[in-house]
C-alpha positions in Angstrom: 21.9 7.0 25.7 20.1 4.7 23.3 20.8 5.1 20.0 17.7 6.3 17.5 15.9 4.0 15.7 15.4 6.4 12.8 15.7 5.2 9.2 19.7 7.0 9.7 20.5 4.7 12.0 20.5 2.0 9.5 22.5 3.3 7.1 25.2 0.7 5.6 23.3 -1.6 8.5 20.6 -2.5 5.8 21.1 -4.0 2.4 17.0 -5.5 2.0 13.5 -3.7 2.2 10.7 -5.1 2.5 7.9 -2.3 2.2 4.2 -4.2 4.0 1.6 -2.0 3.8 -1.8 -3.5 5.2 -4.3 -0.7 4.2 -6.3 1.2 6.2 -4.8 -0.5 9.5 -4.4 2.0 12.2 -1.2 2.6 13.6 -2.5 1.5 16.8 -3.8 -1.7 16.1 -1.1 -3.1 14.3 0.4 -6.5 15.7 3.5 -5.9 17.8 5.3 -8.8 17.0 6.2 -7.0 13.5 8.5 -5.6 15.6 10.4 -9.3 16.0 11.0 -8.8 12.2 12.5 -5.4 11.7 11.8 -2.2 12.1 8.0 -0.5 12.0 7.6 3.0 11.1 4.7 5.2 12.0 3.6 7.0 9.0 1.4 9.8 7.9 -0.3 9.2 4.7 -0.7 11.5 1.9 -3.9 11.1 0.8 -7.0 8.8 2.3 -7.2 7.2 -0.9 -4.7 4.6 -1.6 -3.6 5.7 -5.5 -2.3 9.0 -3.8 -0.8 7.6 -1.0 0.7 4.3 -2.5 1.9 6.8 -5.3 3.7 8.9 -2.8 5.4 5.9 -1.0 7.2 4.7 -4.2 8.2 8.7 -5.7 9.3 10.1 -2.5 6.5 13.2 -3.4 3.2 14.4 -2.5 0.2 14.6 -4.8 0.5 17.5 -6.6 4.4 16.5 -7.8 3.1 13.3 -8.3 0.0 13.8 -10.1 -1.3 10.4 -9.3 -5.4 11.4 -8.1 -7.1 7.9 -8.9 -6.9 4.6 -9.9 -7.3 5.7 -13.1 -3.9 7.7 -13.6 -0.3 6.5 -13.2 2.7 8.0 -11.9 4.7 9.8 -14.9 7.3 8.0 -16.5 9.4 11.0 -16.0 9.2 10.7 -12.4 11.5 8.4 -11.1 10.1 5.8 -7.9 11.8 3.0 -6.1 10.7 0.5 -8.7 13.7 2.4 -10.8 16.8 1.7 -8.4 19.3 -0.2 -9.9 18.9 -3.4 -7.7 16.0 -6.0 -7.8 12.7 -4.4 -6.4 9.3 -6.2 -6.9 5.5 -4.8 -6.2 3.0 -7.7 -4.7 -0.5 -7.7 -4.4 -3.5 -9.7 -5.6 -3.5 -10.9 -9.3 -6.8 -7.9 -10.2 -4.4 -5.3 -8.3 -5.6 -1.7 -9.5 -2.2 -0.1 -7.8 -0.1 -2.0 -9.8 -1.0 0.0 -12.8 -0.8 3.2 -10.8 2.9 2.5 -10.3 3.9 1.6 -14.3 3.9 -2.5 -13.7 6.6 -2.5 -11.6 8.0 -6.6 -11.5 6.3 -9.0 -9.6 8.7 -11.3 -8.1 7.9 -13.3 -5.1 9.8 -12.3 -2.2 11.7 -15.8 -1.9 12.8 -15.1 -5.4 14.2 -11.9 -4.9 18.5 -11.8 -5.1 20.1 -9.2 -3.1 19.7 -6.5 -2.7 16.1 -6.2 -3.0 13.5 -3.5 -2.4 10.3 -5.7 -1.8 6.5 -3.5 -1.9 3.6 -5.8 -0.9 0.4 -4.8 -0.2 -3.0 -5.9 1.7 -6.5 -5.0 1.8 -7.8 -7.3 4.7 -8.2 -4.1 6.5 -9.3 -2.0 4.0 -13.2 -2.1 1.9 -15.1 -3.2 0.6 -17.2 -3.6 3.5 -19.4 -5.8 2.0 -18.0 -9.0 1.7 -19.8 -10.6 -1.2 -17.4 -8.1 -3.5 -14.3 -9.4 -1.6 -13.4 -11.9 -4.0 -14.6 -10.8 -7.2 -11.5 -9.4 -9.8 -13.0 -6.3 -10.1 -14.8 -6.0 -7.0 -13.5 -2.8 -5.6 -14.6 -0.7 -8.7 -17.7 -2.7 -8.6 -18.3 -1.8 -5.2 -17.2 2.0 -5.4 -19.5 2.5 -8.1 -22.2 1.1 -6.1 -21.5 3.4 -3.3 -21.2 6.3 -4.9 -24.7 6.2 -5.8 -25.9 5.7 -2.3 -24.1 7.5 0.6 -26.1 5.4 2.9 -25.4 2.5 1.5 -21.8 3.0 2.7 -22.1 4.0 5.8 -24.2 1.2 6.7 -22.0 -1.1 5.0 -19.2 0.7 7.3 -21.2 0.3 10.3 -21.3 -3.5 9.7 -17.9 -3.7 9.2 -17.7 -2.3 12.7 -19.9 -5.0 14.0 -17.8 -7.6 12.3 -14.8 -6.2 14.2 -13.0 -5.1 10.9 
């Protein structure tokens, strides 16, 4: 009988994470060659908004122990995440990064910097909105592009649509 490729089975196997999270990528469609790397992990997100879920990722706790609801709040500094272990972690994203506030600005050390042990977090949006892509680029893009959309549901979903069409 095989043996289970749960996280258990790599206990004392395992002294490195490296946490990727590609936003909004289905489960489905991810490249299987990840799998040439290390392990893959289906998960079930907290939230369908990325404060909540990324927030529950780095506490171990859903949103309501967490208290994390936008990108406007932060996890408690009385709640402890992964960014607390007593080994070298680091959070990476893009320099405007709104989750990196959201987490209490965690270290950013590049992965080839990291000693060991290392938890490593890094995050990417290529899969995620804004579906237009003249805010892609901008530093604060995303809130740009939210506030936008808020004020027009159609606006989104024909932005979404589009998105669909470009095969994102």
């Amino acid at each position: 009988m095989a043996e289970p490729r749960g996280l258990l089975s790599l206990q004392g196997k395992v002294k490195n994470f490296v946490i990727f999270i590609a936003d909004s990528l289905r489960y489905d469609y991810y490249p299987k060659e990840l799998e040439d790397y290390g392990f893959v992990v289906k998960c079930i997100a907290q939230s369908i908004f990325t404060p909540v879920s990324l927030a529950s990722i780095a506490t171990g706790l859903n949103s309501p122990r967490h208290m994390v609801k936008d990108f406007s709040t932060s996890v408690l500094s009385t709640i402890p995440t992964i960014f607390d272990l007593p080994i070298n972690v680091s959070y990476w994203d893009h320099p405007y990064d709104p989750l990196y506030g959201v987490l209490r600005h965690p270290s950013r050390i590049p992965l080839e910097k990291l000693k060991e042990p290392f938890i490593y977090m890094e995050g990417t949006c290529e899969t995620h909105v804004p579906y237009d892509p003249s805010y892609k680029n901008k530093p604060n893009g995303y809130r740009e592009y939210v506030k936008v959309v808020r004020l027009n549901k159609n606006r989104l979903i024909g932005d979404y649509k589009k998105a669909i069409e470009r095969g994102i």
